[in-house]
N, C-alpha and C positions, 0 to 999 in steps of 0.2 A: 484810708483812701487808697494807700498804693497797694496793701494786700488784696484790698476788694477787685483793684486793675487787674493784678497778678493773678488771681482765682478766676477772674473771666477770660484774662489768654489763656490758660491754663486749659479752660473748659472748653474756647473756640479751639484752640490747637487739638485736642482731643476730638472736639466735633468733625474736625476734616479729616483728620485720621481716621476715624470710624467709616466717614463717607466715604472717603479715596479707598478704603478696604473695601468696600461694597461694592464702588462702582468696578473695584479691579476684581473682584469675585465676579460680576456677572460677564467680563470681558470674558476671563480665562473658562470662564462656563462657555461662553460659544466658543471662544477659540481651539480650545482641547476637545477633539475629537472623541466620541463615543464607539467603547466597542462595536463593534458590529455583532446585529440582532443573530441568533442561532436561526440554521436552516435545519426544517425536521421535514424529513422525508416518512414515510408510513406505504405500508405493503398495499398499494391498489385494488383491493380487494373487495366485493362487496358480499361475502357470503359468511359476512359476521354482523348480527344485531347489535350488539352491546360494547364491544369491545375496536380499537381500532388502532393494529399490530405500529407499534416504532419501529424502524428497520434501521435507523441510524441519520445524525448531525452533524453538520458542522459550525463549531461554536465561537468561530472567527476568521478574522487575517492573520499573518505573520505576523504582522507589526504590531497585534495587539501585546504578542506575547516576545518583550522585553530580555526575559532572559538568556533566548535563544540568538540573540542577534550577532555575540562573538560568532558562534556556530557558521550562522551563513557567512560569514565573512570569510573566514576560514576555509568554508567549502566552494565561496566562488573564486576567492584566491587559487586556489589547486585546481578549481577546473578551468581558470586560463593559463596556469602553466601549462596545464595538459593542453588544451588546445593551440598554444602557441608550440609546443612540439612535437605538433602534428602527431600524437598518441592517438586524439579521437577528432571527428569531426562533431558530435553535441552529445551530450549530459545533461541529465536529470539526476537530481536527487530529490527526497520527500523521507522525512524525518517525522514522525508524532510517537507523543509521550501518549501509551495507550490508557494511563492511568488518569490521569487528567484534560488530553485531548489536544495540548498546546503541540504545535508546532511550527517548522519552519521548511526551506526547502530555497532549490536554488533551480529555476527553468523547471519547475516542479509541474506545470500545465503543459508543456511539450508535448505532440501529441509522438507513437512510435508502434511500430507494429507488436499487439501481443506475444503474435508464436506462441510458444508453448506456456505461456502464461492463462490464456485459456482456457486450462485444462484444470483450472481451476472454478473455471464456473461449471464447468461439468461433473467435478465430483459434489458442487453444491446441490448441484439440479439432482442428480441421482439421490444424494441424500436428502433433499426436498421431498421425495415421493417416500424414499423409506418411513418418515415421517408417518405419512400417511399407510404403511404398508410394514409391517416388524419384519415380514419373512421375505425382504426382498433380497438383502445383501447374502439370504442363502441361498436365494437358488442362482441354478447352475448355466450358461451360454457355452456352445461350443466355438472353439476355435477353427475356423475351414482354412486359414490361411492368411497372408499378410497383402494387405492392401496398400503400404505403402514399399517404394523403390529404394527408400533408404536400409542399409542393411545397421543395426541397429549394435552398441559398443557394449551390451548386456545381451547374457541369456533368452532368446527368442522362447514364445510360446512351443508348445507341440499341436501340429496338427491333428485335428479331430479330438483334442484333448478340451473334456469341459471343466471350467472354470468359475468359478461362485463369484457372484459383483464383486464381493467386499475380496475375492484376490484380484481382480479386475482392477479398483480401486487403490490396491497397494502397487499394483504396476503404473497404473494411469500417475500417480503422484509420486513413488518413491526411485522410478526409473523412467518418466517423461514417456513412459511405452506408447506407440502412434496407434500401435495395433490394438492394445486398450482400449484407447480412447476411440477406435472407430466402431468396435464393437459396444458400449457403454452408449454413446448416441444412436447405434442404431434401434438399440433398445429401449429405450427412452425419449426419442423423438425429438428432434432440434427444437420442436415449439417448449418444452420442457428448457432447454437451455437458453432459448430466449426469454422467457419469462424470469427468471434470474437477471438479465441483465437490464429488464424492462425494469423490476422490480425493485433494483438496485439504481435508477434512474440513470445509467451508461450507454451508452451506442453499443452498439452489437456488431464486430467483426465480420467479416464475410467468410463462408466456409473455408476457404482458400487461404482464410488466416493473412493476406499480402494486405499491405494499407498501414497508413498509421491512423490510427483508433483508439489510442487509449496512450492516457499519460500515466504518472507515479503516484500524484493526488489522485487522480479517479481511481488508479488499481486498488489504492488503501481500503476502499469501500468493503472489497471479498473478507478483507481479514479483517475487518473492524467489524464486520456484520456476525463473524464466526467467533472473534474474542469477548463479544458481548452478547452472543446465543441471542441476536435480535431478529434474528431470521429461521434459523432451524432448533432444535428442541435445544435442549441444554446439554443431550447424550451426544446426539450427530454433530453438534458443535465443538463439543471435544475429541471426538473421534475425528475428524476434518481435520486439526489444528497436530492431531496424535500422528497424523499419517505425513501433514506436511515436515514433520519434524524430521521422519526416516527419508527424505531425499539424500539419495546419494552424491547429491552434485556438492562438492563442498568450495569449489574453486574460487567463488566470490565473496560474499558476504561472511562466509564459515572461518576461511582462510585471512581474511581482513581483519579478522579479532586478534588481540594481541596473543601469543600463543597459553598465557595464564586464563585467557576467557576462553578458549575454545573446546574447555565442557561445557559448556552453557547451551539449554536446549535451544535450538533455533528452528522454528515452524517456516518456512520458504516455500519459494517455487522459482525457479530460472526459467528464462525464456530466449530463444536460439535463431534465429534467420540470418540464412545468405540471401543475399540481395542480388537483383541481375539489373543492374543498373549498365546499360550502356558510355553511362557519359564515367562509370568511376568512380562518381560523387563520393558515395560509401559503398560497403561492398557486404557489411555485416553488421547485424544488430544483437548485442546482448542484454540481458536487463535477470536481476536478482532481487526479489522483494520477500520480506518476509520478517514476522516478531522474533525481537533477541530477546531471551528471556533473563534480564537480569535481574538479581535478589531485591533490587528495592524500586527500581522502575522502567518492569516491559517497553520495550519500544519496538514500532514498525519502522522500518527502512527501505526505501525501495530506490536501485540505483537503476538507472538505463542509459543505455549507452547505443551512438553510432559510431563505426569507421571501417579500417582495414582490415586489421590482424587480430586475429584474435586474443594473442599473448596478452597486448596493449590492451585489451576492452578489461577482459578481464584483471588484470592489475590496476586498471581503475577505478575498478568496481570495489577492488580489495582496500587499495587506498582509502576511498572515501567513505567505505566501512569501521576501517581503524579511526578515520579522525572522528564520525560520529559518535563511535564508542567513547574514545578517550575524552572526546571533549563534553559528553553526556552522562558519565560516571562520576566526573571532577564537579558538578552542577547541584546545587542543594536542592 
């Protein structure tokens, strides 16, 4: 009789067990939040039957992704030193692992003026049409003169000298040239360079380049669109990625790598505005975006930066290059 007792607590203890597990599986099923569903974007296009172009996703929040959360911490820590010692008045950064999509980021939605970060949807737009056109990048524009007052820290074109897109192109990106870039839209047409950014579902800058328009997460779109040939062939998308690589500007992002990383190719674009702010607020805007190409996991990074001096922007910019690196190389 007492075994038979013993055999039935035995089996009610069990029973509640099994049930207390049950009911606590469907708690922590509502209470444990689900990824969030990917957003797919596709080229607006209706002049394909069958097919209908991916242009690029995104495959979450930050907080999905776990492993990245020392990262931000780290990087919001250093950006309120900074801004408690009056280095910068606001930072962005925007971190993704291009091989898997995970990332993080700190004021990563901040909106800031492109500047010459632009100039990147222009050599898309241009190579948009080659696409459609082999013999564009060879033929030749002349040069009549500089339409901009700034006098420029590189070799100026020759006047009346013509010049083939694809050198047009190596100025436009690998020397930020304004005179490039003016000559390349006029050739090409602003609706051509808005249609990239339509395309790429972003607000479109005003010619005048002033405004803030664009954050660190939305810039990723240009080079995520060119890292995955989801937008131009799979030639012009290496060729794009080949050209951002020869920028001459090394000062941020290049320079921020520890000095054992910095052979490591890096595809970029910097971006440069003085501000005429009356009240002082800020006075200058830099920003540095661009894939570090390391052996076992590419990443985009994109820092942006407001305040005074320039020295400051950019040693921030360098800073918070180095901690992304170091602390994203040491990460399985």
């Amino acid at each position: 009789m007492q075994n038979c007792r013993s055999r039935f607590a035995i089996s009610l203890g069990c029973a509640v067990f099994f049930g207390a597990g049950i009911a606590g599986g469907w708690f922590l099923r509502g209470a444990i939040a689900k990824p969030a569903e990917p957003t797919i974007f596709r080229e607006p296009s209706g002049k394909y039957k069958f097919i209908d172009p991916l242009i690029g996703f995104n495959v979450g929040e930050k907080d999905d992704f776990k492993e990245y959360g020392d990262l931000e911490k780290k990087l919001r820590t250093k950006i309120d030193t900074l801004k408690k010692a009056v280095k910068v008045h606001s930072v962005s950064v925007y971190f993704r692992d291009m091989e898997n999509a995970h990332w993080t980021g700190v004021n990563e939605g901040e909106l800031y003026s492109p500047a010459s970060l632009y100039k990147v949807a222009l050599m898309i737009a241009v190579l948009k049409q080659a696409d459609s056109d082999s013999s564009l990048l060879k033929k030749e524009l002349s040069y009549t003169g500089s339409k901009s007052p700034e006098k420029p820290d590189y070799p100026p074109m020759t006047v009346g000298k013509a010049y083939t897109i694809e050198q047009l192109l190596t100025r436009l990106i690998a020397l930020s040239d304004n005179d490039a870039k003016a000559i390349l839209r006029d050739r090409i047409g602003q609706e051509a360079v808005s249609a990239v950014f339509a395309d790429l579902r972003l607000s479109e800058p005003a010619l005048s380049e002033t405004g803030d328009s664009m954050s660190a997460r939305l810039y990723s779109r240009f080079f995520r669109a060119l890292y995955n040939a989801t937008y131009l062939s799979r030639v012009h998308s290496e060729y794009a990625l080949s050209l951002l690589s020869q920028a001459e500007f090394k000062s941020g992002i290049v320079n921020g790598l520890p000095p054992e990383a910095r052979t490591l190719t890096v595809a970029h674009k910097f971006g440069y505005r003085v501000i005429e702010d009356p009240t002082d607020t800020v006075t200058e805007e830099i920003h540095d975006c661009g894939i570090v190409y390391t052996p076992t996991h590419p990443y985009f990074v994109c820092v942006m930066t407001k305040g005074w001096k320039q020295t400051d922007l950019l040693d921030t910019i360098q800073l918070l290059s180095r901690l992304v690196y170091e602390e994203t190389t040491t990460t399985p």
